[in-house]
C-alpha positions as a Markdown table, in Angstrom:
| # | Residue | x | y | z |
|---|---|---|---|---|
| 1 | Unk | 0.0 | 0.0 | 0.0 |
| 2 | Unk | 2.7 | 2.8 | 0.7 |
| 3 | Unk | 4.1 | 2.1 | -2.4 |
| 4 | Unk | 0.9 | 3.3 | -4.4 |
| 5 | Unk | 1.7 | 6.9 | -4.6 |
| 6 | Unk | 5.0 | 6.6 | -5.7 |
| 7 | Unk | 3.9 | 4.2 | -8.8 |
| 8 | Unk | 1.3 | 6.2 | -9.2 |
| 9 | Unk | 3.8 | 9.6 | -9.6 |
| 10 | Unk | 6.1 | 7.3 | -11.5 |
| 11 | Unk | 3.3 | 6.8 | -13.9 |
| 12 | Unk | 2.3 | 9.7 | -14.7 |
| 13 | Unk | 6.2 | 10.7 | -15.2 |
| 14 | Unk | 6.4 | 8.6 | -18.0 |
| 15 | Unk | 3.1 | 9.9 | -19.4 |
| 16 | Unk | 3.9 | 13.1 | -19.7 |
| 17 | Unk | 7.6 | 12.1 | -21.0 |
| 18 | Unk | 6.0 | 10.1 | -23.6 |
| 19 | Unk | 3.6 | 13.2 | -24.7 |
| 20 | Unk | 6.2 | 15.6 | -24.9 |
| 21 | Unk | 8.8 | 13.4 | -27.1 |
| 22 | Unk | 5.3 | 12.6 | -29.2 |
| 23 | Unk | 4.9 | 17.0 | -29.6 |
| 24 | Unk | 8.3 | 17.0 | -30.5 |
| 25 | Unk | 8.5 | 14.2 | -32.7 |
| 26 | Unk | 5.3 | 15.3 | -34.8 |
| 27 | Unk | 6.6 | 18.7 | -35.7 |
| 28 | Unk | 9.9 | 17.3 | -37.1 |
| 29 | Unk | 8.1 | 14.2 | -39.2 |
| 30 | Unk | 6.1 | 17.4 | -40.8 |
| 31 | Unk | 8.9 | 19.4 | -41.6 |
| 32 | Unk | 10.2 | 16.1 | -43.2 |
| 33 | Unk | 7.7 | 15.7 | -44.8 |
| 34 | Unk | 7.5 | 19.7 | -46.1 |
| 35 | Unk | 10.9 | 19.0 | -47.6 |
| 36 | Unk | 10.2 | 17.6 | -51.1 |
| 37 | Unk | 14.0 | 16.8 | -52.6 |
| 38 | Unk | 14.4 | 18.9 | -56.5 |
| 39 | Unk | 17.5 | 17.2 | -57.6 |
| 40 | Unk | 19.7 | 18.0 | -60.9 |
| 41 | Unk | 22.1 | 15.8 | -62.3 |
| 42 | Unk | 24.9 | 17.2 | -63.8 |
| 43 | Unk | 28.2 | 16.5 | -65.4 |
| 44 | Unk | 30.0 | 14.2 | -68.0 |
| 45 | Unk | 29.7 | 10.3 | -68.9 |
| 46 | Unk | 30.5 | 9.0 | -65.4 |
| 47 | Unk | 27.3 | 10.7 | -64.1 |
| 48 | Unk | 25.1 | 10.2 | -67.7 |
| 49 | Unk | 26.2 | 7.0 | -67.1 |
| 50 | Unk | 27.8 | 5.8 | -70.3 |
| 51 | Unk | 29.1 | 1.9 | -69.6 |
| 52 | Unk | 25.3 | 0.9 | -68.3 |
| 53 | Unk | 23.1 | 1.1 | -71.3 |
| 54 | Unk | 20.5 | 1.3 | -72.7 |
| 55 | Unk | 20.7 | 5.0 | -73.7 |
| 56 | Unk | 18.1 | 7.3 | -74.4 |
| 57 | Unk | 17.7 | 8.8 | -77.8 |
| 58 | Unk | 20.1 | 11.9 | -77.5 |
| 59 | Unk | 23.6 | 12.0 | -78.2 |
| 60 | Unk | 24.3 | 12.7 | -74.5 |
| 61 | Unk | 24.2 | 8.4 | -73.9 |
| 62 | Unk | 22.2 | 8.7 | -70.4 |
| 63 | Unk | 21.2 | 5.8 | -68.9 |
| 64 | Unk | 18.4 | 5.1 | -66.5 |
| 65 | Unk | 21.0 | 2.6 | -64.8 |
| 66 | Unk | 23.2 | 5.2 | -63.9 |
| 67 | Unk | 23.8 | 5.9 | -60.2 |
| 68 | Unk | 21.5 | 9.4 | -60.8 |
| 69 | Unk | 18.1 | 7.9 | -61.7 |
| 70 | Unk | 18.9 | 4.9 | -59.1 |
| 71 | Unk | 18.5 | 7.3 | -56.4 |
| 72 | Unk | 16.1 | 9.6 | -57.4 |
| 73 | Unk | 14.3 | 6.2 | -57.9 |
| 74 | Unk | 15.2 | 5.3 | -54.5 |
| 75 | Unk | 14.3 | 8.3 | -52.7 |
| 76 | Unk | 11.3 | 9.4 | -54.3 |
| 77 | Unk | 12.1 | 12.8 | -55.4 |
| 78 | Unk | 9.6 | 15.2 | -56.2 |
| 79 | Unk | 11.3 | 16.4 | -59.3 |
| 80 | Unk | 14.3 | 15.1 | -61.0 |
| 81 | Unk | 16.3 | 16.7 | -64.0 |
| 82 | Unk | 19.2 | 14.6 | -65.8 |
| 83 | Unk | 21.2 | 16.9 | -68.0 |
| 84 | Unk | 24.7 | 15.2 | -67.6 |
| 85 | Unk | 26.1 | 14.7 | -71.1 |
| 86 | Unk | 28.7 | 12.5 | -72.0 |
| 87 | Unk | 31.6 | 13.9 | -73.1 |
| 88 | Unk | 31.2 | 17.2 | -71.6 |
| 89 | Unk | 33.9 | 19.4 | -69.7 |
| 90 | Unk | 33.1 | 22.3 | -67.5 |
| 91 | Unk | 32.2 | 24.5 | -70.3 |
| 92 | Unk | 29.9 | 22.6 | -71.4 |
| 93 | Unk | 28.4 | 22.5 | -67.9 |
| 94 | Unk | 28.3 | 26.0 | -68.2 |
| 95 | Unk | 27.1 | 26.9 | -71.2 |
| 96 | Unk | 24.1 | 23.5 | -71.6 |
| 97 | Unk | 23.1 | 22.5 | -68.7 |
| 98 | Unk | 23.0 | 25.0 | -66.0 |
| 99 | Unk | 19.4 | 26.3 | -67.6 |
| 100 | Unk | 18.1 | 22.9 | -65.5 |
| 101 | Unk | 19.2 | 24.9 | -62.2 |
| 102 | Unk | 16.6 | 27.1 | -59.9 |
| 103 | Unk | 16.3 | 28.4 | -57.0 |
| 104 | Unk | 13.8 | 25.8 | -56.1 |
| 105 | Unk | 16.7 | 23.1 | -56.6 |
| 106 | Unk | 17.3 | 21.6 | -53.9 |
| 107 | Unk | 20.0 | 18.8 | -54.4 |
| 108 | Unk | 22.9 | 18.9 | -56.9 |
| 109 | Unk | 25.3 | 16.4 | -58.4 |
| 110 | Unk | 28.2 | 16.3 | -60.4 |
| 111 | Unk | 31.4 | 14.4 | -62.3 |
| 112 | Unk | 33.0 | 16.7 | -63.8 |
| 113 | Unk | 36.8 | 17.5 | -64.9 |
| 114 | Unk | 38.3 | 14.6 | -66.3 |
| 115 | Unk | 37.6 | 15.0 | -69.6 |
| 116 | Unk | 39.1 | 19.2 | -69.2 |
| 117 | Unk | 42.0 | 16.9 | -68.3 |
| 118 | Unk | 42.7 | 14.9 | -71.4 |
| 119 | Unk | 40.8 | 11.6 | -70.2 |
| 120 | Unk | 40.0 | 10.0 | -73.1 |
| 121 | Unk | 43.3 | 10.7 | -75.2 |
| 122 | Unk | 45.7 | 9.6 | -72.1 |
| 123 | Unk | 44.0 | 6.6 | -72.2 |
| 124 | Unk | 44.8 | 5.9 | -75.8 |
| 125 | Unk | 47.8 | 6.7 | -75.6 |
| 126 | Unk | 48.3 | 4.4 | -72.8 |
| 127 | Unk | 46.2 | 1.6 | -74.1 |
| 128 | Unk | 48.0 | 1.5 | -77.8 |
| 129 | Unk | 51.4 | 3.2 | -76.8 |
| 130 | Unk | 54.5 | 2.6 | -75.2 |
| 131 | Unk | 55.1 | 3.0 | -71.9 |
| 132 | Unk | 57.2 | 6.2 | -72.7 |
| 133 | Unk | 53.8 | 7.8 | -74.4 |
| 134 | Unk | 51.7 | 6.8 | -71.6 |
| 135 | Unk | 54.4 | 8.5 | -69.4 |
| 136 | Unk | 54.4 | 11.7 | -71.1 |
| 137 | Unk | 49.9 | 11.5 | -71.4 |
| 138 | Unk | 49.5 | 11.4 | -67.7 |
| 139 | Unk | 52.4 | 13.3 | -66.4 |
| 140 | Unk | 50.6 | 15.8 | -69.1 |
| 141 | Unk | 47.4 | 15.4 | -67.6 |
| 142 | Unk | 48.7 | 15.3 | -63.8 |
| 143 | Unk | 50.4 | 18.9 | -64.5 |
| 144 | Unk | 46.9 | 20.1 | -65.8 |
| 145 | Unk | 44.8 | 19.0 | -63.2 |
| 146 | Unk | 46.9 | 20.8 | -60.5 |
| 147 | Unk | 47.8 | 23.7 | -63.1 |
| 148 | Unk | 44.5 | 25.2 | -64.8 |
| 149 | Unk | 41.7 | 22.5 | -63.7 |
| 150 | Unk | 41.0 | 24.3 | -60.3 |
| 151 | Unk | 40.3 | 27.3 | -61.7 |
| 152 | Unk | 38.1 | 25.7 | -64.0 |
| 153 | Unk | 35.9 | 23.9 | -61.4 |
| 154 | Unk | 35.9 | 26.9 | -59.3 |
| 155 | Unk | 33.9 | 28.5 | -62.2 |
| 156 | Unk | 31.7 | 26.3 | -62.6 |
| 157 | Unk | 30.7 | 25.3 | -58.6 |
| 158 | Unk | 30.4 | 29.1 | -58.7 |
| 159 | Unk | 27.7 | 29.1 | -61.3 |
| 160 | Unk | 26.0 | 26.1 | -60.1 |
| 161 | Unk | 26.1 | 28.1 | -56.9 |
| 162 | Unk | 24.7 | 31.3 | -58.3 |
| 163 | Unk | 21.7 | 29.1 | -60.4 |
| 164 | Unk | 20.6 | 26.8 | -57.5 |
| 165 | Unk | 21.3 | 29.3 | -54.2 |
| 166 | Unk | 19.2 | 27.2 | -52.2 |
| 167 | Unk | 20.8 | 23.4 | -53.1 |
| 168 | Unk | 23.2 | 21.1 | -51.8 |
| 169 | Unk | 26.1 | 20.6 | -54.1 |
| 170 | Unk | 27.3 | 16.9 | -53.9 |
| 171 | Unk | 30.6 | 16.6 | -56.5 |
| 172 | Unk | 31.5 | 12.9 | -57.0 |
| 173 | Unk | 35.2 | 11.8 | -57.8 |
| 174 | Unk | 36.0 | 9.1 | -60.2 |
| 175 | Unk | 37.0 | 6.3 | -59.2 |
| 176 | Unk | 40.9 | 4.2 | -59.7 |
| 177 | Unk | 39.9 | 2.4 | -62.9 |
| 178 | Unk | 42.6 | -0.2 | -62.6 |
| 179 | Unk | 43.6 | -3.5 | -60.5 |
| 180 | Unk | 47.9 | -3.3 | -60.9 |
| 181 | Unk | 48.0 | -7.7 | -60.6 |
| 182 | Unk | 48.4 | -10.3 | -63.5 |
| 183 | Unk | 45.6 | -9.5 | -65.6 |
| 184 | Unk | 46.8 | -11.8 | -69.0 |
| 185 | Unk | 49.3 | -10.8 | -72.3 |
| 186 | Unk | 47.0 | -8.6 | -74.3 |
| 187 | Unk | 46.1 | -6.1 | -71.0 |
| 188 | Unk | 47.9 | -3.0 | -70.1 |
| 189 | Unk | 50.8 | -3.6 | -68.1 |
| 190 | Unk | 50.9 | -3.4 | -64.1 |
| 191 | Unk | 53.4 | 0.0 | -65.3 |
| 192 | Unk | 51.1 | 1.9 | -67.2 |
| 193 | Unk | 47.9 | 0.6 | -64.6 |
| 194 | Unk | 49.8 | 2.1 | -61.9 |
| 195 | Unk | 50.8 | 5.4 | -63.6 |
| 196 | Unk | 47.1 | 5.7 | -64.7 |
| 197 | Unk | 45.9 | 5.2 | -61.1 |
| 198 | Unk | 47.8 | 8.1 | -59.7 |
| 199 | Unk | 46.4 | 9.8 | -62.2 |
| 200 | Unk | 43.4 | 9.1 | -60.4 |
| 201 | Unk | 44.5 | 9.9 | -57.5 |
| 202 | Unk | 45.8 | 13.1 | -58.3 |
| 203 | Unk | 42.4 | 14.3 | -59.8 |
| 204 | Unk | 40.3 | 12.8 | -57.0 |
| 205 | Unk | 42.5 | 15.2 | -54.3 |
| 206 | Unk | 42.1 | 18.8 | -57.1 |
| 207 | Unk | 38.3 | 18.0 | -57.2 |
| 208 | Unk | 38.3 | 17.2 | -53.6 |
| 209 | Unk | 40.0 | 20.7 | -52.6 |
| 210 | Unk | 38.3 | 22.7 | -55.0 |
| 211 | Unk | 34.6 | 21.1 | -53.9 |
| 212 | Unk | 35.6 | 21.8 | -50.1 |
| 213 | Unk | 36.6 | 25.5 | -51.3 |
| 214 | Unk | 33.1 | 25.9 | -52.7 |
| 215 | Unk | 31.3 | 24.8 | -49.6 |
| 216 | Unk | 30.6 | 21.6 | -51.7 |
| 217 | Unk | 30.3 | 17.6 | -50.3 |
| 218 | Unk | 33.2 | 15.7 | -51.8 |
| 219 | Unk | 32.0 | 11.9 | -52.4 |
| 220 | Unk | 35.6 | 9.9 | -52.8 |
| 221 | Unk | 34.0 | 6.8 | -55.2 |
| 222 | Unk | 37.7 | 5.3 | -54.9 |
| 223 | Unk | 36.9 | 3.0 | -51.7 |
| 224 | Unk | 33.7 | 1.7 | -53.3 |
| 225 | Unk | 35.5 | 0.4 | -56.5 |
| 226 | Unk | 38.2 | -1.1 | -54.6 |
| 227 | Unk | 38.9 | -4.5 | -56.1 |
| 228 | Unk | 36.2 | -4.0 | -58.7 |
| 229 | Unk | 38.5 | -2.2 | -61.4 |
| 230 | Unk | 39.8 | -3.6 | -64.7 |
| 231 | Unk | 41.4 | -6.8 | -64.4 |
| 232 | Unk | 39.4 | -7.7 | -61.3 |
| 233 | Unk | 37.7 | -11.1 | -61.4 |
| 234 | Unk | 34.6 | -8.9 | -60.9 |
| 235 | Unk | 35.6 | -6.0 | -63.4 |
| 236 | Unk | 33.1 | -3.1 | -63.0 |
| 237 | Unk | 34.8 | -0.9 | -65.0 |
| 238 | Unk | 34.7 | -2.0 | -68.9 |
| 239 | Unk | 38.1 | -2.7 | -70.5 |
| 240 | Unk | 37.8 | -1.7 | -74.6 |
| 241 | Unk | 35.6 | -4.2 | -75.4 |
| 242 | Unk | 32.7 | -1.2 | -76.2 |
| 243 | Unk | 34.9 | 2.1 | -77.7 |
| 244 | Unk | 32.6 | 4.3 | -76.4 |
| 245 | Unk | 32.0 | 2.6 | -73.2 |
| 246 | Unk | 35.7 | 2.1 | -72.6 |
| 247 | Unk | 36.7 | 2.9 | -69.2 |
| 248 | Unk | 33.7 | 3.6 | -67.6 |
| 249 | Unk | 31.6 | 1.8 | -65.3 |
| 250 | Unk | 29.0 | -0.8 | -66.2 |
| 251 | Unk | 26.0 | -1.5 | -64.6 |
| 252 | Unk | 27.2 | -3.0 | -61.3 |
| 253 | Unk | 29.7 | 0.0 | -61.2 |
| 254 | Unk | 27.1 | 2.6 | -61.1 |
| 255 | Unk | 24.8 | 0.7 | -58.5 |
| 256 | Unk | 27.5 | -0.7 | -56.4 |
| 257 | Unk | 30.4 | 1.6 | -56.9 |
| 258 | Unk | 28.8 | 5.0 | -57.4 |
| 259 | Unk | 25.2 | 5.1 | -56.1 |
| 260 | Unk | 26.5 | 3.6 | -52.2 |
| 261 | Unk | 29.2 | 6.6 | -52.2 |
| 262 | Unk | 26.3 | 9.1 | -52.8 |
| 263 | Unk | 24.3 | 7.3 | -50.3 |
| 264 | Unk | 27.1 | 7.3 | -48.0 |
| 265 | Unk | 26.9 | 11.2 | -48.2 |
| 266 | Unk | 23.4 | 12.1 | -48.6 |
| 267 | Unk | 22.4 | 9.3 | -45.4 |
């Protein structure tokens, strides 16, 4: 009997604990829910997502399997734009896709810069020529990317900036595209696989610094891809077997390589 009171206090302790954490949570479920996500997707061929196919009918090769589309999929978005292009460099940013920006954007993404850097002609001359020429491509390419490509992706974080005030800017990096074991006589050597992943790495730390000097979130795809580039026993990068598609993620890449380092940075 002398214990009733005290229950009885106890009791209506926790009801009153449990209404005030249910006032609190109520307001913040609405303000979630008042939040509807307006994402843009910007960028080259690692964000139209060239490598996954099928493509849409423009000459930009988009994909609906590229990491972009997965997660507006996944998140349900209440609007979603998709102007990356492949093949574009930050002018082309600039000047073509920036007109899919407002001030009602809310989330931004972007690959951009490695193309600015040569991409696409280091790796022929890597793929097709000697070790020397492969040397000279990426050392070429390396002194770029510290040289002029900053200033470059200052300009255009600074416009995306201006066009979507209200957004989060998300820049994703590209990932190492090679693994440096035996990978059979008609492959690249472990050499040139090496040189080309520093490469890599060398772009992946400009973009990084240039996206923290913009206020931007830097999304580093080089841990997801680990063990997963050419050469791997489960490749999701493509070797040349597609020209176009050449060194650039297939299917699995953008799912499993790209799409959980966005996740990783959006929550």
């Amino acid at each position: 009997m002398p214990h009733r009171p005290l229950a009885r206090a106890l009791a209506a302790l926790v009801a009153l604990a449990t209404a005030t954490l249910g006032a609190l949570a109520v307001p913040a479920a609405a303000q979630a829910a008042a939040a509807p996500i307006h994402y843009v997707a910007l960028g080259d061929s690692y964000s139209s997502g060239v490598g996954a196919g099928p493509y849409d009918l423009s000459t930009c090769l988009r994909s609906q399997k590229s990491y972009a589309p997965l997660w507006a999929a996944a998140n349900n978005v209440a609007s979603f734009r998709f102007p990356a292009c492949g093949g574009a460099v930050t002018a082309d940013v600039l000047n073509n896709q920036l007109s899919s920006l407002s001030s009602t954007t809310t989330m931004v993404t972007i690959t951009i810069g490695g193309n600015d850097a040569g991409f696409a002609d280091v790796m022929t001359s890597c793929r097709f020529g000697s070790t020397s020429n492969c040397t000279n491509a990426v050392n070429e390419a390396k002194a770029f990317a510290t040289g002029t490509l900053p200033a470059r992706l200052d300009r255009t974080y600074a416009a995306i900036r201006d066009r979507a005030p209200n957004a989060r800017l998300i820049v994703l990096g590209y990932p190492r595209l090679f693994e440096t074991g035996s990978c059979g006589l008609l492959a690249m050597s472990s050499q040139k696989r090496i040189l080309l992943n520093e490469a890599a790495d060398v772009l992946a730390q400009v973009t990084a610094d240039r996206a923290a000097a913009a206020g931007a979130t830097f999304a580093d795809t080089r841990p997801t891809f680990a063990g997963h580039g050419v050469c791997a026993a489960q490749p999701w990068i493509r070797d040349v077997t597609g020209v176009i598609e050449a060194y650039h993620p297939n299917a699995d890449g953008y799912r499993h390589g790209y799409l959980p380092a966005l996740n990783a940075v959006t929550g």
